[in-house]
Backbone as XML, in Angstrom:
<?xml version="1.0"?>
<chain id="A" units="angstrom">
  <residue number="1" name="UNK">
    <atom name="N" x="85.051" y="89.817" z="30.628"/>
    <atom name="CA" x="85.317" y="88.530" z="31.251"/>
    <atom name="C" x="84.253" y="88.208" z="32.296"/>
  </residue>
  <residue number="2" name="UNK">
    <atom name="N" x="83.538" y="86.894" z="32.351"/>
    <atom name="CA" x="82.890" y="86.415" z="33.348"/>
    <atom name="C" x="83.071" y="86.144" z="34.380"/>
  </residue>
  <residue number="3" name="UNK">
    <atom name="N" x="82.622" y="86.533" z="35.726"/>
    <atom name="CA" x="83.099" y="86.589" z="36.533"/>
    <atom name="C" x="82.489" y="85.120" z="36.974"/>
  </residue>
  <residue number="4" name="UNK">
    <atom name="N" x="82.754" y="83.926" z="37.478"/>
    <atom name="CA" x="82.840" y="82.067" z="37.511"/>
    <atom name="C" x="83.811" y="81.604" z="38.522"/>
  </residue>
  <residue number="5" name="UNK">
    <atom name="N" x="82.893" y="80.973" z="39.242"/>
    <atom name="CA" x="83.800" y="79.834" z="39.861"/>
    <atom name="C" x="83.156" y="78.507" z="39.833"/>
  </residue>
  <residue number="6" name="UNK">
    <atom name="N" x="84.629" y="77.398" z="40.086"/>
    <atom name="CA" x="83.853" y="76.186" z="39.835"/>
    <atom name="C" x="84.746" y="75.696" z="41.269"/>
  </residue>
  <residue number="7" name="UNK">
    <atom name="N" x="83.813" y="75.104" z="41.966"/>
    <atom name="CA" x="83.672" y="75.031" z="43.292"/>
    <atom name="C" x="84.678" y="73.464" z="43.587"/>
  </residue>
  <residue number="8" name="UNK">
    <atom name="N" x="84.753" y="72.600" z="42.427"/>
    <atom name="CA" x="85.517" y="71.618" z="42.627"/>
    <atom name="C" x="86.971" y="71.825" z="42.110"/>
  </residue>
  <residue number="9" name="UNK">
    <atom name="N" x="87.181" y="72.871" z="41.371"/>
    <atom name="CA" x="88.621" y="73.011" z="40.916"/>
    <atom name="C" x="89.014" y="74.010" z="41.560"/>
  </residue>
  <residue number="10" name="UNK">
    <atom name="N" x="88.055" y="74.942" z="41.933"/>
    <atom name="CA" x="89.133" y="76.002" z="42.878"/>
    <atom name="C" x="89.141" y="76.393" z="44.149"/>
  </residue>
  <residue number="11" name="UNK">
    <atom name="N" x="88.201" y="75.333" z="44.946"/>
    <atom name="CA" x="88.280" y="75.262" z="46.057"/>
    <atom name="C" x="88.620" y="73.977" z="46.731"/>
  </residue>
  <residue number="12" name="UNK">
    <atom name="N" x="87.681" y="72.897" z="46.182"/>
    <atom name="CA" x="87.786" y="71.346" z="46.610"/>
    <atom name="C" x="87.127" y="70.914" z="45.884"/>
  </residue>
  <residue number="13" name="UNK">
    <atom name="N" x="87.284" y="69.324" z="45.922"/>
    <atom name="CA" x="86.308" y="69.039" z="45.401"/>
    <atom name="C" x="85.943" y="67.660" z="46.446"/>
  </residue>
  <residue number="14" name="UNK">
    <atom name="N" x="85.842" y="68.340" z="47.345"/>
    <atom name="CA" x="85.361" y="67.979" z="49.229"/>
    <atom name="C" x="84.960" y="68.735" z="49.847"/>
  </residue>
  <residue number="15" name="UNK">
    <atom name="N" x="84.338" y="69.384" z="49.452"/>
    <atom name="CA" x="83.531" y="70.662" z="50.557"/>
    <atom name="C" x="83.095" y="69.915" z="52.000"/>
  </residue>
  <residue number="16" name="UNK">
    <atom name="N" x="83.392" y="70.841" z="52.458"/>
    <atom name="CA" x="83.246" y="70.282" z="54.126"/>
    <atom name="C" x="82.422" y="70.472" z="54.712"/>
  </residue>
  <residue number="17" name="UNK">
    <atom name="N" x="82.167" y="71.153" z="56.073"/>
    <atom name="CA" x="81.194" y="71.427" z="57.009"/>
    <atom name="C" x="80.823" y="72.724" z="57.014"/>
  </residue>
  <residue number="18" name="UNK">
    <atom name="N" x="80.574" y="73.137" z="58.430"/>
    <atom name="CA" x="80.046" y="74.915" z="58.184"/>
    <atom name="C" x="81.290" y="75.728" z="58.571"/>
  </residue>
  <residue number="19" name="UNK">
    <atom name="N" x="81.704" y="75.371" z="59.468"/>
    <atom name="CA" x="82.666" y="76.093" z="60.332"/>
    <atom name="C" x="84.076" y="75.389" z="60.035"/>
  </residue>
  <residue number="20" name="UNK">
    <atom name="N" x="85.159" y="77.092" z="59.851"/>
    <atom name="CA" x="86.922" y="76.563" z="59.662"/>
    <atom name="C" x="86.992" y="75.470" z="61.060"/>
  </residue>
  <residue number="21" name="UNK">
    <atom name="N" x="86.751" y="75.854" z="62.218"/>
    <atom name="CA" x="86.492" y="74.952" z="63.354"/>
    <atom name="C" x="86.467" y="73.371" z="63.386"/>
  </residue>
  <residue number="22" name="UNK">
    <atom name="N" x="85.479" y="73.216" z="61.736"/>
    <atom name="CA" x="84.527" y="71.727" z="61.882"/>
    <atom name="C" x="85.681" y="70.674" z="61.166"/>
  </residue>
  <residue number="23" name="UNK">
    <atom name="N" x="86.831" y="71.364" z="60.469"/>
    <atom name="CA" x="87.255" y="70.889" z="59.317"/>
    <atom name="C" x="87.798" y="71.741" z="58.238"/>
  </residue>
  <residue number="24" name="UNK">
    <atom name="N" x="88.505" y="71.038" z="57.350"/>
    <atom name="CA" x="89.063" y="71.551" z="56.145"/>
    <atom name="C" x="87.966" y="71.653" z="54.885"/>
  </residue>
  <residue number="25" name="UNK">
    <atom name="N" x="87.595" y="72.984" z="54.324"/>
    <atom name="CA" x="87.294" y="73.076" z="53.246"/>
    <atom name="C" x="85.842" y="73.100" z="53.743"/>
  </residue>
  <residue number="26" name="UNK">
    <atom name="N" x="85.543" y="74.077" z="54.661"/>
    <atom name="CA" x="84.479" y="74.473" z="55.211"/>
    <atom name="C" x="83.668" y="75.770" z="54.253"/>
  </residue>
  <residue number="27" name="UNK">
    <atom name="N" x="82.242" y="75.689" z="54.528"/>
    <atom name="CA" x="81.608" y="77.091" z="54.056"/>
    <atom name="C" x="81.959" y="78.099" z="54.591"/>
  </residue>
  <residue number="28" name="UNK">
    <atom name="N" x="82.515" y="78.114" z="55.813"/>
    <atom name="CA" x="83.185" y="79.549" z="56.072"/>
    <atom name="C" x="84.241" y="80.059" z="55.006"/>
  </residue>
  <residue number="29" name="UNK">
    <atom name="N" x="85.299" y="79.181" z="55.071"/>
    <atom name="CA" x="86.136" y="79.360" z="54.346"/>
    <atom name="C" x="85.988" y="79.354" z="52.741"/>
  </residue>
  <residue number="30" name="UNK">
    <atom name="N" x="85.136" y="78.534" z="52.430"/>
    <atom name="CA" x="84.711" y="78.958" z="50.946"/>
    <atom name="C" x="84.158" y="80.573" z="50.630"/>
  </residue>
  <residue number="31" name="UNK">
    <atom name="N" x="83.330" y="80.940" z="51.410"/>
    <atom name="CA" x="82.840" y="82.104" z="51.801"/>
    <atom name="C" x="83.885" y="83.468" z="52.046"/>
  </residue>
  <residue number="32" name="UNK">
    <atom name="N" x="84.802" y="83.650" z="52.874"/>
    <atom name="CA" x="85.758" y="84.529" z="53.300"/>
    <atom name="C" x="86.940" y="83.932" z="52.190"/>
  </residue>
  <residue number="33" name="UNK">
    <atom name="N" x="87.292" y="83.267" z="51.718"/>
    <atom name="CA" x="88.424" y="83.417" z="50.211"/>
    <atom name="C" x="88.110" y="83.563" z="49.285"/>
  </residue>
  <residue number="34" name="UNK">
    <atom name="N" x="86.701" y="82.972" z="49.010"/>
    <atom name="CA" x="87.081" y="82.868" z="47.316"/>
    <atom name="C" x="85.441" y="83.572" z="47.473"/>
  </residue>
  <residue number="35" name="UNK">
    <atom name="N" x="84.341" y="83.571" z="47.365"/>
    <atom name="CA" x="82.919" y="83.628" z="47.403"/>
    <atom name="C" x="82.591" y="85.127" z="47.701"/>
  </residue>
  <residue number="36" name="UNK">
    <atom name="N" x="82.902" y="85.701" z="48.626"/>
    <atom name="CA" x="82.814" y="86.951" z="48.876"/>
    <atom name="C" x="83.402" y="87.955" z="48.292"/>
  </residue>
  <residue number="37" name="UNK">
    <atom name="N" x="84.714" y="87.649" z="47.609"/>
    <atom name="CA" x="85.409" y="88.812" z="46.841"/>
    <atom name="C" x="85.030" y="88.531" z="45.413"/>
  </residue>
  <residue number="38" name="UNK">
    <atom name="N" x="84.575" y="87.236" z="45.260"/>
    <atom name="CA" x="84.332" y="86.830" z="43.794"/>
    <atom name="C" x="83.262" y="87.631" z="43.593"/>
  </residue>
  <residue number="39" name="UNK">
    <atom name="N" x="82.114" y="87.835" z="44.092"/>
    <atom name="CA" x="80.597" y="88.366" z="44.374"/>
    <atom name="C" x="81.116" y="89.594" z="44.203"/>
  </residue>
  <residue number="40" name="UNK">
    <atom name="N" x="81.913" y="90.399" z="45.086"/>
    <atom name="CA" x="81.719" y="91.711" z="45.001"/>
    <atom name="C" x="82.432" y="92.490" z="43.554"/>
  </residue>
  <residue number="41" name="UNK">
    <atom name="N" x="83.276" y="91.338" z="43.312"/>
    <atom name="CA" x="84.276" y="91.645" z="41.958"/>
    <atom name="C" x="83.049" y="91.956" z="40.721"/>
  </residue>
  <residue number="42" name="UNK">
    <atom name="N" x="82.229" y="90.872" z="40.491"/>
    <atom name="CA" x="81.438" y="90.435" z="39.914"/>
    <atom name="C" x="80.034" y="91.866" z="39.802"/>
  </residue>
  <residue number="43" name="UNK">
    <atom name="N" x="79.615" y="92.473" z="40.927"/>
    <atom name="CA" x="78.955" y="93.515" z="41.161"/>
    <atom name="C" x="79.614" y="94.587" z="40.894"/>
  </residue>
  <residue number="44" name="UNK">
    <atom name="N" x="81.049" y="95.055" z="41.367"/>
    <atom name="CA" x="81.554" y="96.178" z="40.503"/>
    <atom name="C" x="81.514" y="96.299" z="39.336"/>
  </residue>
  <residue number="45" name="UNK">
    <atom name="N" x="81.634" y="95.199" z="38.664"/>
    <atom name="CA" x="81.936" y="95.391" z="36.982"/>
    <atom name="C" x="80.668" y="95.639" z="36.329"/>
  </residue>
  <residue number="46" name="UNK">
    <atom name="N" x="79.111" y="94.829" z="37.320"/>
    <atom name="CA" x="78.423" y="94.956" z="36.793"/>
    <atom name="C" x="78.093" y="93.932" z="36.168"/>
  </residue>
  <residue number="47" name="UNK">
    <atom name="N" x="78.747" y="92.286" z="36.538"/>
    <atom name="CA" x="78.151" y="91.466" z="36.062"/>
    <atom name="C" x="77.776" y="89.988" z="36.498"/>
  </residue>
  <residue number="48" name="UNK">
    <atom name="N" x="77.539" y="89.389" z="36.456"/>
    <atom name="CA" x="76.388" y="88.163" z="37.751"/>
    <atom name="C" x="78.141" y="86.925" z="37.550"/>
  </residue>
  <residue number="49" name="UNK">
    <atom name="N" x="77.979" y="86.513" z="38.767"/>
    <atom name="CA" x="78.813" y="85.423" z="39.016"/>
    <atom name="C" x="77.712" y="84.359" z="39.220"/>
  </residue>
  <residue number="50" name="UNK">
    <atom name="N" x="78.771" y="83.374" z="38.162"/>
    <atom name="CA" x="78.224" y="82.308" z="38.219"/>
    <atom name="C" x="78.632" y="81.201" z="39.167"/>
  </residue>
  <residue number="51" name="UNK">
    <atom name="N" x="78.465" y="80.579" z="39.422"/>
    <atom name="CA" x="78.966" y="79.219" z="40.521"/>
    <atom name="C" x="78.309" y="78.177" z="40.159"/>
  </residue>
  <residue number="52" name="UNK">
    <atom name="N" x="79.724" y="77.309" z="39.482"/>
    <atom name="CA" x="79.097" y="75.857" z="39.162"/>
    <atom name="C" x="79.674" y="75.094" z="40.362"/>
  </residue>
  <residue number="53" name="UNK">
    <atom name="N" x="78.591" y="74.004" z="40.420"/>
    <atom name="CA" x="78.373" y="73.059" z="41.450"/>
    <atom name="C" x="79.199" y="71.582" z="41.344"/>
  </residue>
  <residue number="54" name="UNK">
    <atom name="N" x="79.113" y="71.579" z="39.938"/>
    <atom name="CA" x="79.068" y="69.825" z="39.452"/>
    <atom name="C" x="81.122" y="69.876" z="39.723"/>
  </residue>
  <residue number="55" name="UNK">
    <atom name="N" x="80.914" y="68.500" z="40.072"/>
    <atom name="CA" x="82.324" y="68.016" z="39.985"/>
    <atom name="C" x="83.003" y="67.550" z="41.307"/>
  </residue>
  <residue number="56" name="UNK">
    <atom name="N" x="82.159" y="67.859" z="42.244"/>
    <atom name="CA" x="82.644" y="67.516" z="43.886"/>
    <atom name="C" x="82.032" y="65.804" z="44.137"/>
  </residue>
  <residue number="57" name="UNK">
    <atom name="N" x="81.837" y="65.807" z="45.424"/>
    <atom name="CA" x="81.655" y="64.612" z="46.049"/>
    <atom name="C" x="80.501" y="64.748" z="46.813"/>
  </residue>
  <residue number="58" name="UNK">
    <atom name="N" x="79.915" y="65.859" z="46.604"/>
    <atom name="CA" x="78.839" y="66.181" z="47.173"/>
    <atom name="C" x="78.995" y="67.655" z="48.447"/>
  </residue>
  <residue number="59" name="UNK">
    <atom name="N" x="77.772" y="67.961" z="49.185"/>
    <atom name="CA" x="78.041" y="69.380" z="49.536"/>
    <atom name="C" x="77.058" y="68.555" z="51.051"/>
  </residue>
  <residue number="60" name="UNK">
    <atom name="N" x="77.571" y="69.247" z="52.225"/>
    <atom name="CA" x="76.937" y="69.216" z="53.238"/>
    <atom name="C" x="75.626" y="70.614" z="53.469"/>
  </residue>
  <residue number="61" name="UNK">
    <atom name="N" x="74.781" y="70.108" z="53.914"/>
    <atom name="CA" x="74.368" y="71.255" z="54.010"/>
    <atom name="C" x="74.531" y="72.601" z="54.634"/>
  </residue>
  <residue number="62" name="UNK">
    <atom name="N" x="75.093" y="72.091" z="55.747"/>
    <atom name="CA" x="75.642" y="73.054" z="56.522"/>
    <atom name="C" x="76.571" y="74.504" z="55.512"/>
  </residue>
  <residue number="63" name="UNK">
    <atom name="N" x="77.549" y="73.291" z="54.766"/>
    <atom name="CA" x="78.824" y="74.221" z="54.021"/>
    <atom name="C" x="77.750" y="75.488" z="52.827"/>
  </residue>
  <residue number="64" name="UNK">
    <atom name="N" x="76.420" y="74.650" z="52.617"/>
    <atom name="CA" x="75.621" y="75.364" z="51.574"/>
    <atom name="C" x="75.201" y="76.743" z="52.257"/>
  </residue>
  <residue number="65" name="UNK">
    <atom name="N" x="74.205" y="76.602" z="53.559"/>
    <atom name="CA" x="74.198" y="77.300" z="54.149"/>
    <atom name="C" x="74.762" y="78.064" z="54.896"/>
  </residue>
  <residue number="66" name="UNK">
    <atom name="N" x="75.923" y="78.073" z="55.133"/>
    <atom name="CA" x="77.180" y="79.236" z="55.552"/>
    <atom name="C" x="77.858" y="79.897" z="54.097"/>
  </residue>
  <residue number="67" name="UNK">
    <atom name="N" x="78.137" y="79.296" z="53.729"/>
    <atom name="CA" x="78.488" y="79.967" z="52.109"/>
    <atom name="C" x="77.425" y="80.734" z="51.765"/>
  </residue>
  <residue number="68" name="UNK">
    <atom name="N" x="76.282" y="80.618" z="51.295"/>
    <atom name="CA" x="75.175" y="81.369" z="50.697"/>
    <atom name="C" x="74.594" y="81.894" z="51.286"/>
  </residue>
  <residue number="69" name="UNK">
    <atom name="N" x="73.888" y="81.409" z="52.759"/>
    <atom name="CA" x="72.946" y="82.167" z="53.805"/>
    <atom name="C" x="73.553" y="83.209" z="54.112"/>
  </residue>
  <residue number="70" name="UNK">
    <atom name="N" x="75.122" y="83.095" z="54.247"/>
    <atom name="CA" x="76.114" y="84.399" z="54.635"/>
    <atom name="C" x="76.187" y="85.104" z="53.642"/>
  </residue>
  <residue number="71" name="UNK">
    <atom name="N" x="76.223" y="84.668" z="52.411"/>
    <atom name="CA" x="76.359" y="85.720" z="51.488"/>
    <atom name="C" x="74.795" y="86.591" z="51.219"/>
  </residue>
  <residue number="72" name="UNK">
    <atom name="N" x="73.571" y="86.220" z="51.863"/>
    <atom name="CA" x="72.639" y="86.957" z="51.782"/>
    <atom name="C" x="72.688" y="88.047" z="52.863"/>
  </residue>
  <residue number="73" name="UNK">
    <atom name="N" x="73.152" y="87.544" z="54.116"/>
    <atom name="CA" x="73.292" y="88.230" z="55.134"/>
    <atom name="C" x="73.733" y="89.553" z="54.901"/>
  </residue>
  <residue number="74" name="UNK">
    <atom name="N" x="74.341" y="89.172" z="54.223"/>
    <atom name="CA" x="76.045" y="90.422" z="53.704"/>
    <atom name="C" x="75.516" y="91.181" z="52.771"/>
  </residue>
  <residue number="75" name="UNK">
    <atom name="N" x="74.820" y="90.776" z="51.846"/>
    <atom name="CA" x="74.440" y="91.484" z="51.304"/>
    <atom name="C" x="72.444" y="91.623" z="50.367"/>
  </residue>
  <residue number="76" name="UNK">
    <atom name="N" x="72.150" y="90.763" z="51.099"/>
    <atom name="CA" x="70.264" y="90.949" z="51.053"/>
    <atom name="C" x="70.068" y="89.710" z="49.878"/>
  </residue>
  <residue number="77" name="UNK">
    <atom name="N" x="69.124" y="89.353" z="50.353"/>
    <atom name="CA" x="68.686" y="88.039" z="49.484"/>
    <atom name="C" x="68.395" y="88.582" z="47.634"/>
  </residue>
  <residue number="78" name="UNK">
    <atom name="N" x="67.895" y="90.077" z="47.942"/>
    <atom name="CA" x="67.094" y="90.440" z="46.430"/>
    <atom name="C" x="68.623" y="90.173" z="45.556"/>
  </residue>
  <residue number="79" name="UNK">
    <atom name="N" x="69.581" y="91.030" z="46.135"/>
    <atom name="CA" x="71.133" y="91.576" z="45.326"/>
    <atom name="C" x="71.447" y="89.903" z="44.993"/>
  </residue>
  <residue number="80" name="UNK">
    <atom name="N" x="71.309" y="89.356" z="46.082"/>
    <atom name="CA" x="71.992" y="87.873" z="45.610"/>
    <atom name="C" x="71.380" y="87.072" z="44.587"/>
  </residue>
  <residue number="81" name="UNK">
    <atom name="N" x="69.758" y="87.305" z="44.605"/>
    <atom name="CA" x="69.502" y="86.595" z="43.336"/>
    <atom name="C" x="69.478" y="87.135" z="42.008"/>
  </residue>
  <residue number="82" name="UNK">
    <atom name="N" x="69.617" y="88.496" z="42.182"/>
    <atom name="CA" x="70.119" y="89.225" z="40.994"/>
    <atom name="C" x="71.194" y="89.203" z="40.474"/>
  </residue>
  <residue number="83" name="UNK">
    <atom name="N" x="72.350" y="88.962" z="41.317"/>
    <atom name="CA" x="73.349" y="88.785" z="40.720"/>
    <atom name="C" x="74.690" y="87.818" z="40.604"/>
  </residue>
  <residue number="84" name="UNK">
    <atom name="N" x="73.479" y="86.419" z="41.386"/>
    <atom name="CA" x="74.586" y="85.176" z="40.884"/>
    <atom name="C" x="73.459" y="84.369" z="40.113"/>
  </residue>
  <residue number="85" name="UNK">
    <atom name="N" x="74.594" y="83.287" z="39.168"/>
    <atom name="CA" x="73.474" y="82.173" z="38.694"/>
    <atom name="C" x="74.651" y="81.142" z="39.281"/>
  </residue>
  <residue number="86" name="UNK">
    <atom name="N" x="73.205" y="80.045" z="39.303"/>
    <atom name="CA" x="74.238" y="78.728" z="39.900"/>
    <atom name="C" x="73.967" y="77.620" z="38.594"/>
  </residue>
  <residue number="87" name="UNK">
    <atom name="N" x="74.963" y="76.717" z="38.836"/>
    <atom name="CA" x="74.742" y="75.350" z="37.732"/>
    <atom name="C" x="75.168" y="74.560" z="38.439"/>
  </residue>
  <residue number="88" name="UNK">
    <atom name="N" x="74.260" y="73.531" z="38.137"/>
    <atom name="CA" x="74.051" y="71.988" z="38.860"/>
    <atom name="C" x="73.816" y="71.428" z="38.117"/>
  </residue>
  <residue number="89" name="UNK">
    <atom name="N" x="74.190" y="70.430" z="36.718"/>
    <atom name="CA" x="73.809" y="69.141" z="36.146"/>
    <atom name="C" x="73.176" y="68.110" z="36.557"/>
  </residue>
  <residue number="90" name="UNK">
    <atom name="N" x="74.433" y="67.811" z="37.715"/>
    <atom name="CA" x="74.499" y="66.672" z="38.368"/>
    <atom name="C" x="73.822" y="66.700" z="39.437"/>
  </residue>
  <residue number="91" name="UNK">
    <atom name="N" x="73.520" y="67.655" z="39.976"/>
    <atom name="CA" x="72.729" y="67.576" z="41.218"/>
    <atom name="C" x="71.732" y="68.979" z="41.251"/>
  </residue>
  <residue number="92" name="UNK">
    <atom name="N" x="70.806" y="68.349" z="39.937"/>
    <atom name="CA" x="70.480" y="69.867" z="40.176"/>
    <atom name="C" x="69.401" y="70.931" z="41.470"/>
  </residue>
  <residue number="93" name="UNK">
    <atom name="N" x="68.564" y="69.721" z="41.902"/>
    <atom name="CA" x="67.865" y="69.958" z="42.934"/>
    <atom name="C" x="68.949" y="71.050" z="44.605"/>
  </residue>
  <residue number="94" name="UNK">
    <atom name="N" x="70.414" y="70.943" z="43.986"/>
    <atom name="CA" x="70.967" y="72.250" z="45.047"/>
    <atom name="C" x="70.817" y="73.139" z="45.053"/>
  </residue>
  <residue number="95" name="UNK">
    <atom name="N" x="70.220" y="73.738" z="43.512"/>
    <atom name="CA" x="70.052" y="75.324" z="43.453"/>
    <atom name="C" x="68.905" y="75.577" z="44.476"/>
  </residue>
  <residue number="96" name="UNK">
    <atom name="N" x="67.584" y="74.669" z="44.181"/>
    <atom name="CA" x="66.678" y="75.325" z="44.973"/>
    <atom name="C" x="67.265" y="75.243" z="46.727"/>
  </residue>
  <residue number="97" name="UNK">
    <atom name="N" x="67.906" y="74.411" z="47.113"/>
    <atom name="CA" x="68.165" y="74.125" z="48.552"/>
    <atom name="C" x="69.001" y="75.796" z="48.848"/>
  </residue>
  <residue number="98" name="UNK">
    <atom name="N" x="69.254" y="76.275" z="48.154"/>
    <atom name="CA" x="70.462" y="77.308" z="47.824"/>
    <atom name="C" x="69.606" y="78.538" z="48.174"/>
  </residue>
  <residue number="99" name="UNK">
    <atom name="N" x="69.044" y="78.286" z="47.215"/>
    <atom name="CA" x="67.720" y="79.664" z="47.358"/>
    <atom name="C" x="67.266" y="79.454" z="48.304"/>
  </residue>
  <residue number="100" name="UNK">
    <atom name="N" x="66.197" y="78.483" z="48.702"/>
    <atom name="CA" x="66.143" y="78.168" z="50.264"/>
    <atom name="C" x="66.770" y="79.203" z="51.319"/>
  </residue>
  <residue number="101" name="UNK">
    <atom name="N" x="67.969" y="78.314" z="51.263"/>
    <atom name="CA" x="69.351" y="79.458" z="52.192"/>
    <atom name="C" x="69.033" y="80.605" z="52.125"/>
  </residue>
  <residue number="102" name="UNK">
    <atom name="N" x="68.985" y="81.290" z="50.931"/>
    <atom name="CA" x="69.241" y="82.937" z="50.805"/>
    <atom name="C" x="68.218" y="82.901" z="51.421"/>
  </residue>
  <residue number="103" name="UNK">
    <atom name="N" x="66.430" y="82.836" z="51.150"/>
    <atom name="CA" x="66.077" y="83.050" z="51.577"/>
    <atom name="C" x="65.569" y="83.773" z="53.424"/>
  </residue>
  <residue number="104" name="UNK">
    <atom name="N" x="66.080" y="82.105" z="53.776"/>
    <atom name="CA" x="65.950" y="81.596" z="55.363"/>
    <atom name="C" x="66.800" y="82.921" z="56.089"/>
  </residue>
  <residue number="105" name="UNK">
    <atom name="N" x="67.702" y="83.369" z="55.148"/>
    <atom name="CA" x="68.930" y="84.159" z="55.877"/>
    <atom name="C" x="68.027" y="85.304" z="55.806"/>
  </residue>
  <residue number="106" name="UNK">
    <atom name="N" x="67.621" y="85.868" z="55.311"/>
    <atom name="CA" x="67.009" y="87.109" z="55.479"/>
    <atom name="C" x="65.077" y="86.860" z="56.129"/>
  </residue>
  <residue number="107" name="UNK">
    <atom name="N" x="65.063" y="85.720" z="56.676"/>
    <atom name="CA" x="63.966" y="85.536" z="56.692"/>
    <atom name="C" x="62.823" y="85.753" z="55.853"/>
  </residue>
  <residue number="108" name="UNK">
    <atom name="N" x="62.764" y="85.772" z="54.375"/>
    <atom name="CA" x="61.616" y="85.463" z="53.116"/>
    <atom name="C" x="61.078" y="84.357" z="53.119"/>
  </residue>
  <residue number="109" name="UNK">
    <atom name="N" x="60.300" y="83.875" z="53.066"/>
    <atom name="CA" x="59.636" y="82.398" z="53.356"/>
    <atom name="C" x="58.517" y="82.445" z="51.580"/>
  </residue>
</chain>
């Protein structure tokens, strides 16, 4: 089984700000429920989580960068691009903003 999430059906499909603080349906909170155990689920078994994008109302940047920059933090930019893929149809220019993130978080330029 693939380890997948789709970010408008099982979290919102209103992603919010950065911080539980800022609002409902924040990158923190995407991050600490569903994003972080999904990732590590996904690495035990040994296989890449995917995260589709399409289907929201759009993504702040902030929520991009607390969701993902944290998930590099946590666990190193190399592991993260090894072992998620993202999909964007509709917006596909987020992946790179995404990578970006990982990057910035571990400082890789």
């Amino acid at each position: 089984m693939e380890e997948y999430i789709k970010i408008a059906t099982e979290f919102s499909a209103t992603p919010g700000a950065r911080y539980i603080s800022d609002g409902k349906h924040s990158g923190q909170e995407f991050y600490e429920t569903l994003l972080k155990d999904r990732y590590e689920t996904a690495m035990k078994n040994g296989r890449k989580l995917t995260v589709d994008l399409d289907g929201t109302h759009g993504y702040a940047t902030s929520f991009l960068d607390e969701a993902f920059g944290r998930l590099s933090k946590d666990f190193g930019a190399v592991n993260v691009f090894n072992n998620i893929f993202f999909v964007s149809n509709e917006e596909p220019y987020l992946i790179d903003e995404i990578k970006d993130y990982i990057n910035e978080a571990n400082n890789i330029n």
